[in-house]
Backbone as CSV, one residue per row, in Angstrom:
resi,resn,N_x,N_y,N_z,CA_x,CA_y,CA_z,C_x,C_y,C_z
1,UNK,-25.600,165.077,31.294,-24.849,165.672,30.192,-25.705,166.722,29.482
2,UNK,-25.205,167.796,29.424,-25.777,168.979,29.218,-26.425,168.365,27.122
3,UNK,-27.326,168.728,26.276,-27.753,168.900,25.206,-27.007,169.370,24.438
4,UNK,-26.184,168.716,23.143,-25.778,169.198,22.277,-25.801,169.298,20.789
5,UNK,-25.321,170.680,19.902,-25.827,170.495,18.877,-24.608,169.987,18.089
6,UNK,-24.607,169.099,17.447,-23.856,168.330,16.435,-24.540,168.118,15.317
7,UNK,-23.174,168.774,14.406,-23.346,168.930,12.693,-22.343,168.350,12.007
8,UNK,-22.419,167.625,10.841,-22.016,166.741,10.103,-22.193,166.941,8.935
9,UNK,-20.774,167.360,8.195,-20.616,167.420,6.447,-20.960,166.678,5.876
10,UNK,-21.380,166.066,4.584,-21.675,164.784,4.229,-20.245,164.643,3.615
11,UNK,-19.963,165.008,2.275,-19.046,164.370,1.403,-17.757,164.588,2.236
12,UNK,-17.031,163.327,2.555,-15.494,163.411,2.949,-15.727,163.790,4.439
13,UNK,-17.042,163.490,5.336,-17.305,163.116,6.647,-18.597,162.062,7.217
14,UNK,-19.525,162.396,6.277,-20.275,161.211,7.179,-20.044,159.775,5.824
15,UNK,-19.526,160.633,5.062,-19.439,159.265,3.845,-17.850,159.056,3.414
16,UNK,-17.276,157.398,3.405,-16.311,157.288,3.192,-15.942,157.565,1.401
17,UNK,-15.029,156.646,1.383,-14.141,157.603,-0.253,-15.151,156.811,-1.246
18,UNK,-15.694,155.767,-0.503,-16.776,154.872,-1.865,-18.338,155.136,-1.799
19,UNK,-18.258,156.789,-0.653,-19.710,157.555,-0.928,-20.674,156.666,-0.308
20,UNK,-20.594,155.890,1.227,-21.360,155.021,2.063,-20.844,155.508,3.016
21,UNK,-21.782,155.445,4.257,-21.761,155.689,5.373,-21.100,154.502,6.067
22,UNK,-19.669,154.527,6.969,-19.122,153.702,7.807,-19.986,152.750,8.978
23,UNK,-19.876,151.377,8.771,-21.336,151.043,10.092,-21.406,151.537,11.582
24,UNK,-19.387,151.644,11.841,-19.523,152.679,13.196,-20.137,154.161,12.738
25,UNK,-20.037,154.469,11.850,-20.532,156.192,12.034,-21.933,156.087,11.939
26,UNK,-22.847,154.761,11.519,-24.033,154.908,11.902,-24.730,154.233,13.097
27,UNK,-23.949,153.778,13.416,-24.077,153.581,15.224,-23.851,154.266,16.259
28,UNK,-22.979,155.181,16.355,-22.590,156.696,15.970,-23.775,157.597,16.667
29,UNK,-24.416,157.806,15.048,-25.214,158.533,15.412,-26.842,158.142,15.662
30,UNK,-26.978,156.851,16.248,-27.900,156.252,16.329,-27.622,156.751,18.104
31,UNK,-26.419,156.585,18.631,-26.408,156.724,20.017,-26.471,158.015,20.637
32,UNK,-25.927,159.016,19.903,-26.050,160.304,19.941,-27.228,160.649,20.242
33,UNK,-28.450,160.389,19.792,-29.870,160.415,19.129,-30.190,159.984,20.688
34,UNK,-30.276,158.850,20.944,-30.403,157.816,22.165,-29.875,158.892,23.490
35,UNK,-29.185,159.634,23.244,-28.327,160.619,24.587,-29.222,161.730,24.515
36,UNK,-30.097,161.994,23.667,-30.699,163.260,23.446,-30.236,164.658,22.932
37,UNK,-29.369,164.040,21.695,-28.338,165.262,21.303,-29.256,165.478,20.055
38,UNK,-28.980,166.974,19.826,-30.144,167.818,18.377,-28.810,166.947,17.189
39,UNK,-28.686,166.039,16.581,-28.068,165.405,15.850,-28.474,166.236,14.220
40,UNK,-28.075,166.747,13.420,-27.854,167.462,11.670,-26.842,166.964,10.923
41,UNK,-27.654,167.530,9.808,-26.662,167.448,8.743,-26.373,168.818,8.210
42,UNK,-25.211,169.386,7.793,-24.328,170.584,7.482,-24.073,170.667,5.797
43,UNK,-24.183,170.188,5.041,-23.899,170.409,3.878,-24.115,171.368,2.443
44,UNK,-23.143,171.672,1.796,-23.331,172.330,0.781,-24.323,171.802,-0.556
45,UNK,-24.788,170.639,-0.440,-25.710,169.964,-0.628,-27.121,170.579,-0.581
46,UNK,-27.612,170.608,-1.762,-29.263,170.985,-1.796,-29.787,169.981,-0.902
47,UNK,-31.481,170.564,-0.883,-32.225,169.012,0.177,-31.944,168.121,-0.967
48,UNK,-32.734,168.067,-2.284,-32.697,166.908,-2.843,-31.275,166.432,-3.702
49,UNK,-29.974,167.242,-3.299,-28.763,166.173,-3.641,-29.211,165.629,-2.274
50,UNK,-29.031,166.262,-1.339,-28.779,165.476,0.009,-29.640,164.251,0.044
51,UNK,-31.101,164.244,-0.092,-31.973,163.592,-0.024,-31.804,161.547,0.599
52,UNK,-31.116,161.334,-0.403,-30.354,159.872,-0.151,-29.785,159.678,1.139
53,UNK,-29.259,160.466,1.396,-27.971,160.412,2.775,-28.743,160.623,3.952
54,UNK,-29.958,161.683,3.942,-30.885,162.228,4.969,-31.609,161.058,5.048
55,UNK,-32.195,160.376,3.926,-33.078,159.372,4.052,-32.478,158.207,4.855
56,UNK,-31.510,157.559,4.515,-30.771,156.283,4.411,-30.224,156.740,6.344
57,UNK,-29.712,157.850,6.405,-29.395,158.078,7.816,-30.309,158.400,9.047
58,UNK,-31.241,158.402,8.582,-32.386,159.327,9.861,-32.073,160.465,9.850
59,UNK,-31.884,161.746,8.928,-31.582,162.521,9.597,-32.836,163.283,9.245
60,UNK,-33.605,164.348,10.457,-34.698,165.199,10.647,-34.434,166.457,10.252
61,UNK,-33.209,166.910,10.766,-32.702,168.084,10.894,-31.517,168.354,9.999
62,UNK,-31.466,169.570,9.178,-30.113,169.904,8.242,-29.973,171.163,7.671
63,UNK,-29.106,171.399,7.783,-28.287,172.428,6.789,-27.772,173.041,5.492
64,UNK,-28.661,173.098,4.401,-28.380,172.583,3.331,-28.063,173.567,2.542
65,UNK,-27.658,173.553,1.324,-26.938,174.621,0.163,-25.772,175.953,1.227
66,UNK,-25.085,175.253,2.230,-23.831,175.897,2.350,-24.470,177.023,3.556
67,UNK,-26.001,176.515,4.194,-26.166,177.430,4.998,-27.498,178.771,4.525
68,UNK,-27.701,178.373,3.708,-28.583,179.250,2.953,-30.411,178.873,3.205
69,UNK,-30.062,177.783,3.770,-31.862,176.966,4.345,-31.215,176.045,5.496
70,UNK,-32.315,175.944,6.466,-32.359,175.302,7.102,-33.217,174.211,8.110
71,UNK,-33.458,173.060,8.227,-34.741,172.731,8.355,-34.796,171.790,10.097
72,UNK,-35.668,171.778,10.638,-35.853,171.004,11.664,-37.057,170.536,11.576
73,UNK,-36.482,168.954,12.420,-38.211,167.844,11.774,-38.384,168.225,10.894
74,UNK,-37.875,168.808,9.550,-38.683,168.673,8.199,-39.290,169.967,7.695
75,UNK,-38.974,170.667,8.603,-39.976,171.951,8.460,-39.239,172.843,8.210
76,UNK,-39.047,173.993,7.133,-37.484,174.888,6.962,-37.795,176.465,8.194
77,UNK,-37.093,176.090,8.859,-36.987,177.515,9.377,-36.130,178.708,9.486
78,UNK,-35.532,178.660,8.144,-34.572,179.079,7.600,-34.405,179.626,6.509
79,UNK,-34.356,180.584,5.616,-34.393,180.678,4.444,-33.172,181.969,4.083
80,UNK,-32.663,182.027,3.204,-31.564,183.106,2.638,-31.247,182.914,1.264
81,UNK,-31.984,183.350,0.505,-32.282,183.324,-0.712,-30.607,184.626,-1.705
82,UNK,-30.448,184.083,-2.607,-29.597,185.124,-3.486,-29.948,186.482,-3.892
83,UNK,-29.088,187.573,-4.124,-29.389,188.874,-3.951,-29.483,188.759,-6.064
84,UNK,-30.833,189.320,-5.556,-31.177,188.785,-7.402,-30.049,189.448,-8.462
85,UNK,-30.416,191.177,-8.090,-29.264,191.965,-9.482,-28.171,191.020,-9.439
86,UNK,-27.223,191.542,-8.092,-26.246,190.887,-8.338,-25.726,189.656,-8.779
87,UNK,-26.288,188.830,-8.904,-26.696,187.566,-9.983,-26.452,187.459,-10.834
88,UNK,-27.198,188.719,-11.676,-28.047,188.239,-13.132,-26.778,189.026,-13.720
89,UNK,-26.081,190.360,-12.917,-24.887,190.811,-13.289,-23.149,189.954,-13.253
90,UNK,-23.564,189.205,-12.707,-22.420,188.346,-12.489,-22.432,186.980,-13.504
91,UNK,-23.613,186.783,-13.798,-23.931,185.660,-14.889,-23.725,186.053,-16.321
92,UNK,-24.007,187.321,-16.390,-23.922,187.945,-17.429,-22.275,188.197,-17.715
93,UNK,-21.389,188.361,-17.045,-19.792,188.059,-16.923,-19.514,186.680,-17.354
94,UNK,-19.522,186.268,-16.845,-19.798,184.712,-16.734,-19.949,184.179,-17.985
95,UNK,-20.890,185.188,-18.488,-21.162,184.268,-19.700,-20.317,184.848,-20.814
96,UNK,-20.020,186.046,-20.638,-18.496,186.289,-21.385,-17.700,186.131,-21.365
97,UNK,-16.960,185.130,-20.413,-15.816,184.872,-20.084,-15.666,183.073,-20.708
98,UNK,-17.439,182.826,-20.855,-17.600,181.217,-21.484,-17.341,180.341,-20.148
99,UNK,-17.866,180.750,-19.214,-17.563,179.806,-17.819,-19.288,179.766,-17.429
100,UNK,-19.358,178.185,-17.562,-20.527,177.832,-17.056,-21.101,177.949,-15.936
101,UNK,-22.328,178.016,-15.706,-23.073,178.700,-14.460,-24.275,177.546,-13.908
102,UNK,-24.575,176.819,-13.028,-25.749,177.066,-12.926,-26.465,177.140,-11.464
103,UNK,-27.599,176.985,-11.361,-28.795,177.186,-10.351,-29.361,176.128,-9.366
104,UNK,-29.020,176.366,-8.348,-29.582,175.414,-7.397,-30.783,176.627,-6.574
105,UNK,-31.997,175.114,-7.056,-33.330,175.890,-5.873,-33.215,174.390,-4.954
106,UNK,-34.208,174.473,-4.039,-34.589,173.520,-2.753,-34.493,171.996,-3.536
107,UNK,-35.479,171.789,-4.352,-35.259,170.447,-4.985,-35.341,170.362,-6.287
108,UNK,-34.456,171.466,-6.562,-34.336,171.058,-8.276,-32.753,171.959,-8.712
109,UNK,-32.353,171.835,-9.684,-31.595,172.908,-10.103,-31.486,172.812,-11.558
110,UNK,-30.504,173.348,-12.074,-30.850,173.765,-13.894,-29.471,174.289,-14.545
111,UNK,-29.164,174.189,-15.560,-27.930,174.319,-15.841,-28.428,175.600,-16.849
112,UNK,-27.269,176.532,-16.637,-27.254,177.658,-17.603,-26.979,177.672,-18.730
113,UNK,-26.299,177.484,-19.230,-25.208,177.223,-20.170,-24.344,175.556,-20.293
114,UNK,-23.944,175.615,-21.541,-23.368,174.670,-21.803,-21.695,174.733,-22.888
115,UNK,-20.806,175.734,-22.294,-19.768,175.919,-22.526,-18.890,174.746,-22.850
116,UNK,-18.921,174.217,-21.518,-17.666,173.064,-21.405,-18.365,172.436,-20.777
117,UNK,-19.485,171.107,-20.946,-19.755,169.852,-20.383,-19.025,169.711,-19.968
118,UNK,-17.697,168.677,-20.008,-16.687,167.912,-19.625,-16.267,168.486,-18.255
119,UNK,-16.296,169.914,-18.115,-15.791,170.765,-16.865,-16.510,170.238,-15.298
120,UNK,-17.973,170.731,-16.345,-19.153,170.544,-14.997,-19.542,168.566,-14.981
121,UNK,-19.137,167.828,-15.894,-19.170,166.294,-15.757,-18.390,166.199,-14.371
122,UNK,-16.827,166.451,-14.759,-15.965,166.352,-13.576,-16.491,166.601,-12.338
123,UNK,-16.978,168.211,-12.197,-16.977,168.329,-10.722,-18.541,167.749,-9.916
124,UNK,-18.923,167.804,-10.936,-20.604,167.022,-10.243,-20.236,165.588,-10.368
125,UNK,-19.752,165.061,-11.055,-19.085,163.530,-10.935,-18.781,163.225,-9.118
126,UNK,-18.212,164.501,-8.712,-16.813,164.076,-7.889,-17.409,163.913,-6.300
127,UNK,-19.266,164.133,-6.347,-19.534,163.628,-5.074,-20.910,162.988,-5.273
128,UNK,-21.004,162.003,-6.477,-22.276,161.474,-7.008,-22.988,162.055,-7.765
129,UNK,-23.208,162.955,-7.869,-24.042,163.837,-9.182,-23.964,163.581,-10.709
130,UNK,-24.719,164.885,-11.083,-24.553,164.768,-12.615,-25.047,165.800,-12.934
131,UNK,-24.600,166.587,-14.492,-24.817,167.408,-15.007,-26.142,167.891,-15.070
132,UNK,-26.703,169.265,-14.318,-27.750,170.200,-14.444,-28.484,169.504,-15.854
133,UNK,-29.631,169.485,-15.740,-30.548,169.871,-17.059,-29.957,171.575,-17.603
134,UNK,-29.890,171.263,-18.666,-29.893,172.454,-19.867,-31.506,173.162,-19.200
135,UNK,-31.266,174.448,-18.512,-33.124,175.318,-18.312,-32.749,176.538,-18.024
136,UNK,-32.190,177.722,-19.227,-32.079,178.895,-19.193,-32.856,179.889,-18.594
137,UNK,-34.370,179.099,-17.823,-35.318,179.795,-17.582,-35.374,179.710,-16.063
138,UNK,-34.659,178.868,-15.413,-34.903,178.601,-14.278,-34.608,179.647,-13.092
139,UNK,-33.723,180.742,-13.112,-33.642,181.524,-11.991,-35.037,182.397,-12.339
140,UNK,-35.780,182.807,-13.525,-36.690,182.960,-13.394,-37.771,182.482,-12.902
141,UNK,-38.037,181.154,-13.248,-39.040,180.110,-12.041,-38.848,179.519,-10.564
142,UNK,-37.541,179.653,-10.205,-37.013,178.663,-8.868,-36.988,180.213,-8.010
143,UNK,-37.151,179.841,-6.858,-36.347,180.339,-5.888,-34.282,179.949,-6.040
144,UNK,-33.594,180.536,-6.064,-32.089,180.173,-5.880,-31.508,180.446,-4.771
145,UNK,-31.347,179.490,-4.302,-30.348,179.145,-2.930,-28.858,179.754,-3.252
146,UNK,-28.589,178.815,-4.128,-27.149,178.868,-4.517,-26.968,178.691,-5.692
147,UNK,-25.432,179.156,-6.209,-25.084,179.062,-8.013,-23.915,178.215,-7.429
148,UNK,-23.947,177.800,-9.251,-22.222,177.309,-9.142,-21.930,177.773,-10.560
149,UNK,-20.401,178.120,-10.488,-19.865,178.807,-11.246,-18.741,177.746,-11.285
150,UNK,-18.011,177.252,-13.252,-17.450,175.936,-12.770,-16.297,176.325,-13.694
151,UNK,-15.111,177.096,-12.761,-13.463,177.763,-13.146,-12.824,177.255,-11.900
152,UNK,-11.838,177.343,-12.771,-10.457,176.997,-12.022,-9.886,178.022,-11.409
153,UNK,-8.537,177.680,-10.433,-7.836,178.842,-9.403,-7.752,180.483,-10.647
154,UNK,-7.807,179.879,-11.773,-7.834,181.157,-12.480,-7.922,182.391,-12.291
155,UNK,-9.512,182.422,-12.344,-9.911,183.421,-11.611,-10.437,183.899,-10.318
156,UNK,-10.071,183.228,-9.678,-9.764,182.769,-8.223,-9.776,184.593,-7.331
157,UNK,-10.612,185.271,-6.760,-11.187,186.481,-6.561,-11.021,187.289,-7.341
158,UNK,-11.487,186.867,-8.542,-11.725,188.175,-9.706,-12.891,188.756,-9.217
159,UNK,-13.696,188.196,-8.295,-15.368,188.828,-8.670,-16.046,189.112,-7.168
160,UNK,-15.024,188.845,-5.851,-15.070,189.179,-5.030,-15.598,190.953,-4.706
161,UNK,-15.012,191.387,-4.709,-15.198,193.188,-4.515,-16.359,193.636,-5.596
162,UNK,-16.441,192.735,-6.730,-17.454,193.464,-7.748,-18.750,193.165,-7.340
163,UNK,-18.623,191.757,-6.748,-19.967,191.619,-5.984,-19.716,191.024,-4.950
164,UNK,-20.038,192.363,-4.115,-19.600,192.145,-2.275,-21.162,191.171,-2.067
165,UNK,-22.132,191.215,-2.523,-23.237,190.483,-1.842,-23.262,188.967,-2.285
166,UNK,-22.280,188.446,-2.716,-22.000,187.130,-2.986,-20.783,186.334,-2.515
167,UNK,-20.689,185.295,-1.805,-19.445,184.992,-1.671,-19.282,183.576,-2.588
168,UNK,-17.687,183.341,-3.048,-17.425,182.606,-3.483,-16.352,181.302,-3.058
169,UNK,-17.091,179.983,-2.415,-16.643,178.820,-1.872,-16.338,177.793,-2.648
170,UNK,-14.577,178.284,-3.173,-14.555,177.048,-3.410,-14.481,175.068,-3.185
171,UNK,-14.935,174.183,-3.716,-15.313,172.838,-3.149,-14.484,171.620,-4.064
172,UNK,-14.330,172.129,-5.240,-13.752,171.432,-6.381,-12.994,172.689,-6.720
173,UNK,-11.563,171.515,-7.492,-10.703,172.482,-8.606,-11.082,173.090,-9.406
174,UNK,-12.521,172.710,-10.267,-12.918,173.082,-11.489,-14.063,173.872,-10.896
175,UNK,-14.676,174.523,-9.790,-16.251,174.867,-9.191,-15.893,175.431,-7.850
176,UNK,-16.576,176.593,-7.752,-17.249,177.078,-6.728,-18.851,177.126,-6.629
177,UNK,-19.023,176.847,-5.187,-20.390,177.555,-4.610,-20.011,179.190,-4.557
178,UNK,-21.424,179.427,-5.370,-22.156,181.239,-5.056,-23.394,181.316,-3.758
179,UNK,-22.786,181.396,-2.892,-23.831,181.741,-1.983,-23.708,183.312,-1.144
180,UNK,-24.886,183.325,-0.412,-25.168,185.153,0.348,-24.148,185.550,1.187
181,UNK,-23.453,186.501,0.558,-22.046,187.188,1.370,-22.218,186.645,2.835
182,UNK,-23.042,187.120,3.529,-22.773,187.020,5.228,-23.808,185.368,5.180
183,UNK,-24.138,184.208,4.173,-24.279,183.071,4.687,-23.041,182.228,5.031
184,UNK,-23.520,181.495,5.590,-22.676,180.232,5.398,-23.065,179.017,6.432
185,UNK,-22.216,177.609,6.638,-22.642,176.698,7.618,-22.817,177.404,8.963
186,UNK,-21.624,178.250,8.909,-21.703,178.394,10.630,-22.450,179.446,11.035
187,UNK,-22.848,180.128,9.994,-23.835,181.520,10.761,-25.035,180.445,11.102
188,UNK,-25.645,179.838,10.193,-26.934,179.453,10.440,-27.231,177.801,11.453
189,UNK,-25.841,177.435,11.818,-26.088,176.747,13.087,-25.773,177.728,14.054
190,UNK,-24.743,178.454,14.153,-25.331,179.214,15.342,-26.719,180.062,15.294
191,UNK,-27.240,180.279,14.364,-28.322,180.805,14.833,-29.550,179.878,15.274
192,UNK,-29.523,178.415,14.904,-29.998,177.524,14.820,-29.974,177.402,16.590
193,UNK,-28.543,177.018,17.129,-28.603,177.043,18.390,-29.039,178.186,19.298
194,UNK,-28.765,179.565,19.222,-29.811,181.116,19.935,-31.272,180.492,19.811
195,UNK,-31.452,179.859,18.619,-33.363,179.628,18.824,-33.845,178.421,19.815
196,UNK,-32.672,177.572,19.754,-33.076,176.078,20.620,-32.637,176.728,21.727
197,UNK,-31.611,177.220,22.054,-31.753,177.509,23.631,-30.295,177.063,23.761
198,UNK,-29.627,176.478,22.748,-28.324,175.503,23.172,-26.926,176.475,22.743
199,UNK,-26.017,176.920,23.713,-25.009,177.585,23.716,-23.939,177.055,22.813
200,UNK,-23.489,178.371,22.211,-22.222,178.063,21.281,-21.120,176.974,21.795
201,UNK,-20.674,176.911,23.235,-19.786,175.784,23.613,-20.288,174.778,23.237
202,UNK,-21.759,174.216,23.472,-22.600,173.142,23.284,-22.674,172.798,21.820
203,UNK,-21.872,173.146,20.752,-22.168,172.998,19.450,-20.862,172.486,18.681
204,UNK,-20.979,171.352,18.354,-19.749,170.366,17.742,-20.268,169.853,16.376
205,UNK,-18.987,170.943,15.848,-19.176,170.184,14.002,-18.172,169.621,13.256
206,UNK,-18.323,168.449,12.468,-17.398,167.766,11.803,-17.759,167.886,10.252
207,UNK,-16.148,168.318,10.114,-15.906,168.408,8.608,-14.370,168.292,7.731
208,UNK,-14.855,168.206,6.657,-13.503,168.592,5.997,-12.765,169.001,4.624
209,UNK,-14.373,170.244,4.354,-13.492,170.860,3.328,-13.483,172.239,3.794
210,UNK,-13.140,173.380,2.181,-12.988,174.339,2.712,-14.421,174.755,2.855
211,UNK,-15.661,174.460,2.381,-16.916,175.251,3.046,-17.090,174.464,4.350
212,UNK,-16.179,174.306,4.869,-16.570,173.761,6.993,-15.592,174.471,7.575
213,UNK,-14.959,175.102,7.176,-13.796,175.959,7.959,-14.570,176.927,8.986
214,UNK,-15.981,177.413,8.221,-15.870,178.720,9.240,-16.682,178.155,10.387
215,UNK,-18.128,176.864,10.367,-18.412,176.300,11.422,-17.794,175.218,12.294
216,UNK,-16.148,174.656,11.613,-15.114,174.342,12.520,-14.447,175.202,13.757
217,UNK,-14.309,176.527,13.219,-13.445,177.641,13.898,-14.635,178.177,14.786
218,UNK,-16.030,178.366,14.324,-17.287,178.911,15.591,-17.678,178.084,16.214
219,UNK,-17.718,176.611,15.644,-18.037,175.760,17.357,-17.332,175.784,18.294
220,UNK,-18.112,175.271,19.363,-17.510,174.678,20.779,-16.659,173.929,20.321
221,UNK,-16.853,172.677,20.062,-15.269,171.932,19.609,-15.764,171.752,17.945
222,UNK,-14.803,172.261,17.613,-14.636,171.703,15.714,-13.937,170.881,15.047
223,UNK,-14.012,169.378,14.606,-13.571,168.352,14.661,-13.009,168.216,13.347
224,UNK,-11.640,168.304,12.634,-11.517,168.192,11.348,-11.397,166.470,10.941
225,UNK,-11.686,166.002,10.025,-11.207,164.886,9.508,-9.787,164.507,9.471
226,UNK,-9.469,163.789,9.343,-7.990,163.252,9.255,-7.636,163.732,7.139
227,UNK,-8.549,163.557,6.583,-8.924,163.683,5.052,-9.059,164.776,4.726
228,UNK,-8.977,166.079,5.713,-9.267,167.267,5.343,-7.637,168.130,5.158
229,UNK,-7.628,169.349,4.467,-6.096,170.073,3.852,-6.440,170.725,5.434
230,UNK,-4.517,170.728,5.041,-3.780,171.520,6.036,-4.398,172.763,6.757
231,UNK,-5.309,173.868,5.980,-5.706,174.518,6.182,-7.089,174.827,7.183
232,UNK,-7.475,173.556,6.637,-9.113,173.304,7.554,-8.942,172.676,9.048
233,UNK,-7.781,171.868,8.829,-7.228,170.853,9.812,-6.847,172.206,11.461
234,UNK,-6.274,173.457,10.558,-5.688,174.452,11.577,-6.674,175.377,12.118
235,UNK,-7.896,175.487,11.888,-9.191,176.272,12.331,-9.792,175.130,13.006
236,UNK,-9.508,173.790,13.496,-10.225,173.204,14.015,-9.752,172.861,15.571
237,UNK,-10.387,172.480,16.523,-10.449,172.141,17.910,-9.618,170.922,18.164
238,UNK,-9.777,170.057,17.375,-9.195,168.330,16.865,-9.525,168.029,16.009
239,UNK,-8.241,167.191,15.646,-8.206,166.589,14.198,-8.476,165.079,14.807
240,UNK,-9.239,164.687,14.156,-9.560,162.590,14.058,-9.177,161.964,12.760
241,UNK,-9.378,161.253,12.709,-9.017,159.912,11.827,-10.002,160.531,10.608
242,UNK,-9.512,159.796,9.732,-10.539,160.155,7.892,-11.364,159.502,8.026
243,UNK,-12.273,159.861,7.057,-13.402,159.614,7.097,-13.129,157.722,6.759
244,UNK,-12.622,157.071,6.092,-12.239,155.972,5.657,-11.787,155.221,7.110
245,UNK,-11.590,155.714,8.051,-11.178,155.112,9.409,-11.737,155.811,10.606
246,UNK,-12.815,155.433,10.379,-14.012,156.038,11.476,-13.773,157.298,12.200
247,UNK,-13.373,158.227,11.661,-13.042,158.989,12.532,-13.521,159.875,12.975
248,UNK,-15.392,159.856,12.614,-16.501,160.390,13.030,-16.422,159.800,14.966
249,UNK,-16.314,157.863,14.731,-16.602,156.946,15.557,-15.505,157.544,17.230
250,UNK,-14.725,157.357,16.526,-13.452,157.875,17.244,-13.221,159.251,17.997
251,UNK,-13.608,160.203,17.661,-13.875,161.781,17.959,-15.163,161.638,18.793
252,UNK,-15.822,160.867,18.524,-17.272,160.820,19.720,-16.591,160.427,20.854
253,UNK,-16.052,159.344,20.996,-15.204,158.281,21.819,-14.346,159.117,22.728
254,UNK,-13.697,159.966,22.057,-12.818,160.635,22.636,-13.578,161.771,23.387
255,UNK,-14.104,162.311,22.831,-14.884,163.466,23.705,-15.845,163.071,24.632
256,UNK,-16.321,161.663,24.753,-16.816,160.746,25.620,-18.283,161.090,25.600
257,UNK,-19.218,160.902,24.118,-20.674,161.593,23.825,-21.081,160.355,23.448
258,UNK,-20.213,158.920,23.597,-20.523,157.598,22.779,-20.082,156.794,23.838
């Protein structure tokens, strides 16, 4: 069996609705591992949100802040950092409009502003988190991976065209990810695979929100969740079972890699 690369969303794929890993999906990928497959993690997830899930799972290899770093065995060989002006010009909107902002670096991040707590409670609530530290200073000290900007469909591509060097993913009702116009999951596993040697057919990713759409639609097979919208479900190769009914377990099974 030819080497393959397989990538895995965390929230609403490798973790069910009570934020634990299914015991088939970690048997799963215990066997995967055992077959000699480059086994990752894909997430919009900093390393240290991710940190828990990487730890608790074995995982070596990942994808983290939406594609913007990337690491194997531990080591980042990857980096795509934010286009600074355009930033500090878009924050500066931002902050006139009273829509909170803040900063994700590698293992830390920082909250900009403090408009509407209750906004950014919600959406960092909604996959284990919690509200940024208050550190107005931090895009000055961190490297920034990624922002989050935390509005509703509102303004929903107001800021697209004004700043082409940023794109905006939304993940929550109340929040988008700000990450590098041409990043995302799927540029940087495929580029991940050109460096290993392992062909785009050879590359199977499971997910199911809208930041997995575009490395659903560029893999070899792109596996949506059963838990994922209509929309993500139709850029994908096959749809499996939710995350709540193994349907990591099941999609291996079927493609016959388990």
């Amino acid at each position: 069996m030819k080497r393959k690369l397989i990538a895995f969303d965390i929230d609403g794929t490798l973790l069910n609705s009570q934020k634990e890993a299914l015991p088939n999906t970690v048997k799963a990928l215990e066997k995967l591992r055992n077959n000699g497959h480059l086994v990752m993690v894909a997430t919009g997830r900093s390393r240290f949100l991710a940190q828990p899930v990487l730890k608790k799972l074995a995982f070596h290899n990942y994808v983290v802040c939406n594609g913007s770093a990337a690491f194997l065995d531990h080591k980042q060989v990857y980096k795509h950092l934010l286009d600074e002006a355009q930033l500090t010009a878009l924050i500066s909107e931002l902050d006139e409009l009273r829509v909170d902002t803040a900063f994700i670096g590698m293992d830390a991040m920082g909250r900009h502003s403090d408009f509407n707590v209750s906004v950014m409670d919600e959406a960092m609530r909604s996959f284990g988190s919690h509200v940024p530290e208050f550190d107005p200073d931090f895009k000055n000290q961190q490297e920034v991976y990624q922002a989050l900007a935390f509005y509703d469909a509102n303004y929903e591509g107001r800021f697209d065209e004004k700043y082409p060097a940023l794109r905006f993913v939304r993940w929550h009702e109340k929040c988008v990810d700000i990450i590098p116009e041409n990043g995302s999951k799927a540029a940087t596993i495929l580029h991940l695979g050109r460096t290993l040697g392992i062909k785009q057919e050879d590359i199977i990713t499971f997910g199911d929100g809208q930041n997995d759409k575009e490395m659903l639609a560029a893999a070899g097979i792109g596996v949506a969740m059963g838990n994922a919208e209509d929309d993500v479900k139709d850029v994908a190769s096959i749809v499996t079972a939710s995350n709540d009914e193994d349907g990591i377990f099941k999609a291996l099974q079927e493609l016959a890699l388990i």
